[in-house]
N, C-alpha and C positions, 0 to 999 in steps of 0.2 A: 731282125727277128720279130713275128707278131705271135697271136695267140688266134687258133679258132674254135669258134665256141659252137658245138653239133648239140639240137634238139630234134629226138624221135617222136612220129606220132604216129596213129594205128599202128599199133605194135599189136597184133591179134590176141595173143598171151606172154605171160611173162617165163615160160616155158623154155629151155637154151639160153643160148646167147644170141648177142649182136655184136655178128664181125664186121668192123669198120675198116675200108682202107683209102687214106689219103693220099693219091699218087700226081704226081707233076708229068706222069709220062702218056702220051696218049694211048703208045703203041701196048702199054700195060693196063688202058682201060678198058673194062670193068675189073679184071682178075685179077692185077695187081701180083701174080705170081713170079715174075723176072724184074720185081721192079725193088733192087735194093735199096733205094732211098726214098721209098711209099711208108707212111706211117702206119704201122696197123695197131688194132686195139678188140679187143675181147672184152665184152662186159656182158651182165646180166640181163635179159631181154626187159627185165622190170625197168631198168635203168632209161629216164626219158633224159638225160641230158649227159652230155663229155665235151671236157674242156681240154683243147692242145697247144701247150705253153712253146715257145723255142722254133715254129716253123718259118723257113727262110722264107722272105717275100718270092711273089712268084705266081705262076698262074695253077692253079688246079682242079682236081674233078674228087668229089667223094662217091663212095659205093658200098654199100652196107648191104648184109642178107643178114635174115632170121635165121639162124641154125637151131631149129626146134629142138631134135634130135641129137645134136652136139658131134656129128662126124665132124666139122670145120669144112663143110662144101655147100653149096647150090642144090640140092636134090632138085630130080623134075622127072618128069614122064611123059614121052616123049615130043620133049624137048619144050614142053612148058612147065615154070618151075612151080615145086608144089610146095615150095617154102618161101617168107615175105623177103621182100628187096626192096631198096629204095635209093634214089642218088641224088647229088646236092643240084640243086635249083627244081627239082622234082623234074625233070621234063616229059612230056608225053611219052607213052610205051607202045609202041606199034610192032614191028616184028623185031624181036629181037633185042638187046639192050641200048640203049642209045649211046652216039659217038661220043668221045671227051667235048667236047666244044661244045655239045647238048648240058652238060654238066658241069661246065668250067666257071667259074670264078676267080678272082685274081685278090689275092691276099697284099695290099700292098700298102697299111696303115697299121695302129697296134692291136686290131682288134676285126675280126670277119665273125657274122654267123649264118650258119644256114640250115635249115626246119629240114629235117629229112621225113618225108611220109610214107611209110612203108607199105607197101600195094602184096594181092596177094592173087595169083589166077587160079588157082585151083581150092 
């Protein structure tokens, strides 16, 4: 088991939350909605740092959105989001959200971190 240690930056306001979800499954990444054994977590948009004790070694991808508004979704219009997002290893945003592999990291010592920079198109 290791621990991974998540830092936020351009967080716009500290306005909602930031929903964080750590998932090992591709086919569950970005949304992380069918993915039962994805970590997820809720905090305070103020919040620049979360630490996750107990994750089995293994490869993964993180995905966080701002939920300014506090529904627990993505808001967008048409079909670009109008609330901030960001995922582990930052990778480029071109159409759409990038594949797991764009985001993946492998947790496999006692300790991974990775800077999340939350981007905002609208």
């Amino acid at each position: 088991m290791g621990q991974l240690d998540l830092t936020f930056s351009n967080v716009r306001s500290n306005k909602g939350m930031l929903r964080i979800c750590v998932t090992g499954d591709p086919d569950n990444f970005p949304r992380c909605t069918n993915d039962h054994n994805a970590t997820k977590r809720s905090i305070p948009a103020g919040t620049t740092a979360l630490h996750l004790a107990g994750l089995p070694y293994g490869k993964y991808a993180v995905a966080v959105i701002h939920d300014e508004n506090g529904n627990k979704k993505l808001d967008t219009f048409a079909g670009i989001p109008r609330e901030g997002f960001g995922f582990s290893r930052n990778p480029p945003i071109r159409f759409g959200p990038p594949k797991f592999e764009a985001a993946r990291f492998t947790l496999d010592g006692d300790a991974e971190s990775q800077q999340v920079k939350l981007r905002y198109m609208l």
